[in-house]
C-alpha positions as CSV (number, residue, x, y, z in Angstrom):
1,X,-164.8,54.1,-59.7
2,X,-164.8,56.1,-62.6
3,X,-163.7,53.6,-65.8
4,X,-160.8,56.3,-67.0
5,X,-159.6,55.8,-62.7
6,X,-159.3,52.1,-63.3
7,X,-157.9,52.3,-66.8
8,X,-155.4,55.1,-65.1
9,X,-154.5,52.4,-62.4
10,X,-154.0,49.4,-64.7
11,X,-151.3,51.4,-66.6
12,X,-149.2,52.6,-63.8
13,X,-149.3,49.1,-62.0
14,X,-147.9,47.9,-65.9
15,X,-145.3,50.3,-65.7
16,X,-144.6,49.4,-62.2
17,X,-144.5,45.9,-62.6
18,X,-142.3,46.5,-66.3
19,X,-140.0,49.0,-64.0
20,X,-139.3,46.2,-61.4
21,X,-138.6,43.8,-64.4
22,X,-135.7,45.9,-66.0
23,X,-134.2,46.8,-61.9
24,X,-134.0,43.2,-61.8
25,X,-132.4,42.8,-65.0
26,X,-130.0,45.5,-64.5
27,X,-129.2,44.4,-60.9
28,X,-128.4,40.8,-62.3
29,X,-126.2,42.0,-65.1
30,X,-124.1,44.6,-62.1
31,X,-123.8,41.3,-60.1
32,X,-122.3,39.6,-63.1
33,X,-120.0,42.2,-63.9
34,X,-119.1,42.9,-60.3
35,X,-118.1,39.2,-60.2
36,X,-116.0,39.0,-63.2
37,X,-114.3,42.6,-62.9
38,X,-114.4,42.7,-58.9
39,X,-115.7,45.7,-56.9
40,X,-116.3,48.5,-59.3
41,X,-117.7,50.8,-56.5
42,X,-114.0,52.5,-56.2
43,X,-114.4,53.8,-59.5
44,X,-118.0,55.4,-59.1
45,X,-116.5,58.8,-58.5
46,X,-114.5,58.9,-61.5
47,X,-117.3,57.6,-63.4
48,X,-119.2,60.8,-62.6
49,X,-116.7,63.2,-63.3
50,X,-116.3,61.3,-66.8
51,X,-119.9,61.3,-67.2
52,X,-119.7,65.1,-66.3
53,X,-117.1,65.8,-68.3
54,X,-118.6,64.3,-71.5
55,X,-122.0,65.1,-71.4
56,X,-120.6,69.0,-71.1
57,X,-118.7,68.7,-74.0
58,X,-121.0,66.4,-76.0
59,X,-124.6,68.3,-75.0
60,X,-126.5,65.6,-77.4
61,X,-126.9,62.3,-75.8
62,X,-126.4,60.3,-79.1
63,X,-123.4,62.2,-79.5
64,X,-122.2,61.0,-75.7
65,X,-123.2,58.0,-76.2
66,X,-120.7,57.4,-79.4
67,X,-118.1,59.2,-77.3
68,X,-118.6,56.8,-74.8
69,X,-118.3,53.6,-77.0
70,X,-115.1,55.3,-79.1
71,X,-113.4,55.9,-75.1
72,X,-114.3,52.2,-74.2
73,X,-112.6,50.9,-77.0
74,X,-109.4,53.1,-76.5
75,X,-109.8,51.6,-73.0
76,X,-110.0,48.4,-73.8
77,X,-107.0,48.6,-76.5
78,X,-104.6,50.0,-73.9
79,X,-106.2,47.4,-71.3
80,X,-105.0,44.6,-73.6
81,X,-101.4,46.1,-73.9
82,X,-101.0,46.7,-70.0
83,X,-102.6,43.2,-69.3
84,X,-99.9,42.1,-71.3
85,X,-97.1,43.8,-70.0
86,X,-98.2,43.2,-66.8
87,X,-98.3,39.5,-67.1
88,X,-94.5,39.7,-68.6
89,X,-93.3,42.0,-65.7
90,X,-95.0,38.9,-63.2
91,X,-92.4,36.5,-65.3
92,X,-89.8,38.0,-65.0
93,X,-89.8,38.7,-61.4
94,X,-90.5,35.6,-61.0
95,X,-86.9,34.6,-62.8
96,X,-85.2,37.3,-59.9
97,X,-87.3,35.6,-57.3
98,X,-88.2,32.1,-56.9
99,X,-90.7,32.4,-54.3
100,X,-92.9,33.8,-57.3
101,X,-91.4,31.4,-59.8
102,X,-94.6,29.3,-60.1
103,X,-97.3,30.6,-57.8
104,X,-99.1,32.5,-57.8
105,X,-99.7,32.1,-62.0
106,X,-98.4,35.3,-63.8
107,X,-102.1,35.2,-65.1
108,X,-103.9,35.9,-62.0
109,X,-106.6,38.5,-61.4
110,X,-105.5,39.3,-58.4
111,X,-102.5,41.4,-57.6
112,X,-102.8,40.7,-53.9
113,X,-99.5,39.0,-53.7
114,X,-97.0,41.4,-55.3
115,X,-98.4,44.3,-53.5
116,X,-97.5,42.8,-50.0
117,X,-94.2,42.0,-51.7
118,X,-94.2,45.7,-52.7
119,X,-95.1,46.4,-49.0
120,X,-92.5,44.3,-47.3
121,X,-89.6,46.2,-50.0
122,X,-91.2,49.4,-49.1
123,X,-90.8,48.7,-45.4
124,X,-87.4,48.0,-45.7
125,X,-84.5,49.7,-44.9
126,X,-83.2,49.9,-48.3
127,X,-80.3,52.1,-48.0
128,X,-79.1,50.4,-45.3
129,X,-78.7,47.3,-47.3
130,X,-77.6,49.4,-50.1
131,X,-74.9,50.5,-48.0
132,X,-74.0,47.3,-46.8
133,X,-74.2,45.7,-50.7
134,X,-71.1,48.9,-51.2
135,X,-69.1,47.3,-48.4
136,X,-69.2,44.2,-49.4
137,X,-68.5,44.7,-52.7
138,X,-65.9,46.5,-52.0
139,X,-64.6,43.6,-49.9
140,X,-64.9,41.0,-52.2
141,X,-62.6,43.6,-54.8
142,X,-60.0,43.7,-52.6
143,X,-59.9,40.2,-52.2
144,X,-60.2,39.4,-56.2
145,X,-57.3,41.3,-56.6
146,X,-55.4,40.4,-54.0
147,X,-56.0,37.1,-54.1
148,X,-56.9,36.2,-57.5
149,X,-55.7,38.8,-60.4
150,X,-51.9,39.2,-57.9
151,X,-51.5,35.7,-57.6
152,X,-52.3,34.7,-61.2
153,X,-49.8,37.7,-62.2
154,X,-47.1,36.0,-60.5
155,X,-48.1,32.9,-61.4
156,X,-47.9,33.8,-65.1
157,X,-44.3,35.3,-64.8
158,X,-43.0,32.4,-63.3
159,X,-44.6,30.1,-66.1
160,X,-42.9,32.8,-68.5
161,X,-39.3,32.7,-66.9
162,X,-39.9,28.5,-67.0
163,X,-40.2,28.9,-70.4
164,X,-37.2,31.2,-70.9
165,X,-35.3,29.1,-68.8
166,X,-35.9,25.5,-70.1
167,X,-35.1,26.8,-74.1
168,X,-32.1,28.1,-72.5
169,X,-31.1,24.5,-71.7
170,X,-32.5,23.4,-74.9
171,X,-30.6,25.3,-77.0
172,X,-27.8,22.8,-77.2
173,X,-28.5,20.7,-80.0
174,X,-30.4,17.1,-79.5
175,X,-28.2,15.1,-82.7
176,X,-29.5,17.3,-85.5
177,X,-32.6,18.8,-84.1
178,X,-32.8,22.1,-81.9
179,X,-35.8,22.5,-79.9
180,X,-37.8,25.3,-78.5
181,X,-40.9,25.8,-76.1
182,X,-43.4,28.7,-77.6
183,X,-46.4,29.9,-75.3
184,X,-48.9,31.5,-77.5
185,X,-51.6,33.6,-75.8
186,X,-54.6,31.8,-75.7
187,X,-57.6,34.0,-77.5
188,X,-60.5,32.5,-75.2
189,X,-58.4,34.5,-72.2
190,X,-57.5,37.8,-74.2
191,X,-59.7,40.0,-71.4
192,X,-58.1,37.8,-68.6
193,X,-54.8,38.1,-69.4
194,X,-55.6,42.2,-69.5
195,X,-57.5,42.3,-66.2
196,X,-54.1,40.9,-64.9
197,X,-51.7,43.3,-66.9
198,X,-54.1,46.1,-65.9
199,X,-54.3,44.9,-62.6
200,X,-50.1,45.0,-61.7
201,X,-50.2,48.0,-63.2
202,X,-52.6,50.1,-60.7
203,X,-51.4,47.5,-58.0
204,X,-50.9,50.2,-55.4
205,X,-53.8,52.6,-56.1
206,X,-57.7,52.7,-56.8
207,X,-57.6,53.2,-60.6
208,X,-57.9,49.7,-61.4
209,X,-61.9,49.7,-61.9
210,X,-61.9,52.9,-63.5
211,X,-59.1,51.8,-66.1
212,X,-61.4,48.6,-66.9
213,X,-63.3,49.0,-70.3
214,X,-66.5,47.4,-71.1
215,X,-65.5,43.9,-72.3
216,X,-63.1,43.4,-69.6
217,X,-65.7,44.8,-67.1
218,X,-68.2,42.1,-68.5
219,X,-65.1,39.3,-68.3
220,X,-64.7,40.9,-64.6
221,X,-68.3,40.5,-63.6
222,X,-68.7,37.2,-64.8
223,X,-65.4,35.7,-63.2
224,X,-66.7,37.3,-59.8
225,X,-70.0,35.8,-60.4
226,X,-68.2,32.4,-60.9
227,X,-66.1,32.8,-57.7
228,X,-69.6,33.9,-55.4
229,X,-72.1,31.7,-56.7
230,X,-69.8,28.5,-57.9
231,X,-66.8,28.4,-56.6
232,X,-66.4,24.2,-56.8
233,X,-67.5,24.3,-60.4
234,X,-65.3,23.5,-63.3
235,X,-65.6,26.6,-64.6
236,X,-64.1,28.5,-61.5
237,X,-60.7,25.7,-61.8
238,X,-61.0,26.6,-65.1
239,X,-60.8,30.6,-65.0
240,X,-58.1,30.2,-61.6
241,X,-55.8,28.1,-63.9
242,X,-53.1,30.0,-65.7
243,X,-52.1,27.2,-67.5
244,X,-55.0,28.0,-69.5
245,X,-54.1,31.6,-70.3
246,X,-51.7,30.3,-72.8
247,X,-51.5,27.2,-76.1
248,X,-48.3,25.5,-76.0
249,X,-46.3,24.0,-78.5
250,X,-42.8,22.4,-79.2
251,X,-41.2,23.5,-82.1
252,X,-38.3,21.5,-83.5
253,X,-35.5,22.6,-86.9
254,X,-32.6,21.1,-88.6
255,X,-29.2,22.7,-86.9
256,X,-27.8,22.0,-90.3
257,X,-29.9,24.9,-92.3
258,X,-29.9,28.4,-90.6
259,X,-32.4,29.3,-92.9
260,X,-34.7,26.4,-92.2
261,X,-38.2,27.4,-90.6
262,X,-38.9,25.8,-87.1
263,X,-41.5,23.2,-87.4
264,X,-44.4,22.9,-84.9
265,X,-44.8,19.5,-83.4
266,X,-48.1,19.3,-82.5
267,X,-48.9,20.4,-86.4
268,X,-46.5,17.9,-88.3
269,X,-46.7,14.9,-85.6
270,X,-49.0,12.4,-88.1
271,X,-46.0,13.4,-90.7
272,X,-43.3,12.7,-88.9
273,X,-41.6,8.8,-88.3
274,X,-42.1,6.8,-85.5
275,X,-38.3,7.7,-83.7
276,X,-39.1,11.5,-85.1
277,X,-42.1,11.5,-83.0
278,X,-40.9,10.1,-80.2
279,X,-38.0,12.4,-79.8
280,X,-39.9,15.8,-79.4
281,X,-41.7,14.2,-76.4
282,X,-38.7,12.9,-74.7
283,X,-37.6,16.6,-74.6
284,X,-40.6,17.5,-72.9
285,X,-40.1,15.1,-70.5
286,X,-36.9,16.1,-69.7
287,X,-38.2,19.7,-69.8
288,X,-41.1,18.4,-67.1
289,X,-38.2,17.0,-64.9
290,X,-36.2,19.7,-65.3
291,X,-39.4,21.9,-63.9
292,X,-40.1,19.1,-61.1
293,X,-36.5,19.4,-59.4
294,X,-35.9,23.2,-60.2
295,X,-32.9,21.9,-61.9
296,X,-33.6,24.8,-64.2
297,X,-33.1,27.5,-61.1
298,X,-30.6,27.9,-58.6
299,X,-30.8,24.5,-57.1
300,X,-29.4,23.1,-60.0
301,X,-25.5,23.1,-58.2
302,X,-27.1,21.0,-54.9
303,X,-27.0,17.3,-54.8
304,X,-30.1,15.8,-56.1
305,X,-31.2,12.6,-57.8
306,X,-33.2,13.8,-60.4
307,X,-34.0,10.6,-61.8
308,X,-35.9,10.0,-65.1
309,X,-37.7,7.0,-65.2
310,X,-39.3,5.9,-68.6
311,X,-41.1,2.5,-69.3
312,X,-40.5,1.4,-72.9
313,X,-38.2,4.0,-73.5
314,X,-36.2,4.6,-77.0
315,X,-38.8,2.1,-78.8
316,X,-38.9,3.7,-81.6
317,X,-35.6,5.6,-82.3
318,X,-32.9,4.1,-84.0
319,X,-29.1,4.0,-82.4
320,X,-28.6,7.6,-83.3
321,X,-31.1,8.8,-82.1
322,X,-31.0,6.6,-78.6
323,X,-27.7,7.8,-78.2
324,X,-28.8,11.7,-78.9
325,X,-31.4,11.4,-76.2
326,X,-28.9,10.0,-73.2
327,X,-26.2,12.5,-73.5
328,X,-29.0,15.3,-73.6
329,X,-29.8,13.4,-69.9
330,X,-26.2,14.7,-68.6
331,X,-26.3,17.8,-70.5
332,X,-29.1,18.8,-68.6
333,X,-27.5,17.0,-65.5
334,X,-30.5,14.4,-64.4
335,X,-30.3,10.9,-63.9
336,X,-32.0,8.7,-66.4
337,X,-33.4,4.6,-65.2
338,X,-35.0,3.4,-68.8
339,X,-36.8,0.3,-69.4
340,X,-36.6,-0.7,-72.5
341,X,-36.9,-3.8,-75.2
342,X,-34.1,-6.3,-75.4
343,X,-33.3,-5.1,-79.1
344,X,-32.5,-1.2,-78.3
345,X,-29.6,-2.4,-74.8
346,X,-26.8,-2.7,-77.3
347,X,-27.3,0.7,-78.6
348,X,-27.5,2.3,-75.1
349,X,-25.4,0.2,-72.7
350,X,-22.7,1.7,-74.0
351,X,-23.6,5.2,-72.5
352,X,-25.2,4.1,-69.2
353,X,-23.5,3.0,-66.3
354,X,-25.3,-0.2,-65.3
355,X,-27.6,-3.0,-67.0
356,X,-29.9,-5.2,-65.4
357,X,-31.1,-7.8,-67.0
358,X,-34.6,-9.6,-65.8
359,X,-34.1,-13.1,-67.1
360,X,-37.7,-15.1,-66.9
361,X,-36.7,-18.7,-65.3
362,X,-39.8,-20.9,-65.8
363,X,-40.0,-24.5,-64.1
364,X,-42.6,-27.0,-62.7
365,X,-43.0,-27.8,-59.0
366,X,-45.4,-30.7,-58.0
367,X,-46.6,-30.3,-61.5
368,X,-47.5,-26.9,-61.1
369,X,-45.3,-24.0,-63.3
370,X,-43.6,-21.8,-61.1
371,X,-42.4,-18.5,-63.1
372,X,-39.4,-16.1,-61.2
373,X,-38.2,-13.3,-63.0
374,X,-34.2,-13.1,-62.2
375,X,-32.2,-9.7,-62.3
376,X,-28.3,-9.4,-63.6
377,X,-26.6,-6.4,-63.0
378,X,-24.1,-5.8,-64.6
379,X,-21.6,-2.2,-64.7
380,X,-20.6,-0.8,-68.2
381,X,-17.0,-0.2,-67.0
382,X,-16.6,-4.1,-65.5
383,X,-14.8,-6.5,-67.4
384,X,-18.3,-8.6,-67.7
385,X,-20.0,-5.3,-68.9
386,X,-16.9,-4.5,-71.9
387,X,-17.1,-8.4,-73.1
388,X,-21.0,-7.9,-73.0
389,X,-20.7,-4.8,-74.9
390,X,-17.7,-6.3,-77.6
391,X,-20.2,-9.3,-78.3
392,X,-23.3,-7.3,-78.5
393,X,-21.9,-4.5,-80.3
């Protein structure tokens, strides 16, 4: 064989051999890339036409080539954002729906799961549903105004006649003092107390939701919210109480001075004496039994009992003031039964109608003490209750 033959040979089988090297190379690093990125095939067609595409408007292949690297890192930029995003829109579906609370991780490469969640939403009759959310929503209205926002509009007109009524009773004089109830709206149920207003006053047509601004529409949607999804909850007592709508307070001033400025009891309580204290809260019991036996309505002319019983009643009051609180018991016709320290009978005997006495009568039987607790009645009007009274007065 001719020496330039063999010479000729030696170089192609180099280049062969150097050729096979760098397929090898390159088929490696495609396997490695195809592992980490995933099939990358999909994308070959697009690759062309961007090869195309640049090569036509870049003729110098040094100049593609830069074009190419200045595209990948745009790419790679925006990849980085939408990554991101991506990974925050995973979250918080996963908030809206447990099943992808915690797996598969936000982080994953593969979007496998969603899009058969995407599938299953997409196979769906949505407006179906949609239709069906309508009517139920509409239901559940009905029934919140009906049977919520109605009732609590009554309910807060009764508590405001209540009020009306019992400082109608209260406006005869206690001794010296002259009382009043005051209902102050409570600020925490300002958009309440308007959903109700505005509720009464499209009771009988469909204007109600339309009339219902953005702040009361938020207060709306969260007390539905409360009602659907925890009904047992505090909260839902809470928002179905009217009690709450309103602070209350007992305000109390001197007959004597017309120009004197009603004092609020729950303010000036720690200022105030023991009896002076005391006195403000027997009128609200006797407004409290008052409410309990409807002695404030109509009912007040049938026979009733209406008893008042207090333990330890009148402990701190002096004799005026003792005396002041049981003839405020028959103004208001009710029925007082007082228990009360040995020291404040004389002052009240006097203007009850019978005392018992519980006498404690201690002995020892078989060597044992034996305590009984003995009761003495004894009627103000009997000649035993006027000597009691003459010596104790």
């Amino acid at each position: 064989m001719h020496p330039e033959h063999s010479t000729r040979i030696f170089e192609v089988e180099a280049s062969l051999t150097a050729a096979k090297n760098e397929e090898e190379a390159a088929l490696k690093g495609f396997e490695r890339i195809k592992e980490e990125t995933g099939d990358i095939s999909v994308h070959a067609k697009r690759l062309s036409e961007w090869r195309t595409d640049i090569t036509t408007q870049f003729p110098a292949l040094d100049v593609a080539a830069d074009e190419f690297s200045r595209l990948e890192r745009e790419a790679d930029k925006k990849a980085g954002i939408g990554w991101e995003q991506l990974v925050a829109a995973r979250k918080e579906l996963g908030l809206i729906h447990n099943k992808f609370k915690d797996d598969p991780d936000p982080k994953s490469p593969s979007n496998k799961p969603w899009e058969t969640f995407l599938d299953q939403i997409q196979s769906a009759n949505i407006p179906e549903y949609e239709q069906k959310s309508k009517t139920e929503r509409a239901r559940w209205e009905h029934l919140f105004r009906n049977n919520v926002l109605q009732r609590l509009d009554q309910a807060l007109r009764r508590l405001r006649d209540v009020v009306v009524l019992l400082n109608s009773y209260l406006k005869t004089p206690i001794g010296d003092d002259l009382y009043e109830i005051e209902a102050k709206p409570n600020p925490e149920f300002k958009h309440l107390r308007e959903l109700v207003s505005l509720n009464a006053q499209h009771q009988r047509d469909e204007l109600f939701y339309a009339a219902v601004d953005s702040q009361m529409r938020d207060t709306l949607e969260t007390f539905l919210r409360t009602l659907v999804e925890k009904p047992d909850s505090l909260e839902a007592v809470r928002l179905l109480d009217y009690r709450h709508y309103y602070d209350y307070d007992l305000l109390v001033r001197d007959k004597r001075d017309n120009t004197a400025k009603p004092i609020s009891v729950d303010k000036q309580s720690g200022k105030m004496s023991g009896g002076e204290n005391q006195s403000p809260y027997f009128v609200v019991i006797l407004a409290s039994y008052l409410r309990a036996y409807k002695r404030h309505e109509s009912r007040w002319r049938d026979p009733s009992l209406a008893l008042v019983p207090i333990d330890e009643a009148f402990s701190k009051m002096d004799t005026g003031r003792i005396k002041d609180c049981i003839e405020a018991i028959k103004d208001l016709d009710l029925q007082g039964v007082f228990s009360m320290s040995t020291g404040n009978v004389p002052g009240a005997f006097g203007l009850c109608e019978q005392l018992i006495i519980v006498s404690r009568n201690e002995d020892k039987r078989a060597g044992r003490p034996h305590v009984r607790n003995v009761p003495v009645s004894i009627l103000r009007d009997s000649e035993e209750g006027r000597e009691w009274i003459k010596e104790h007065s």
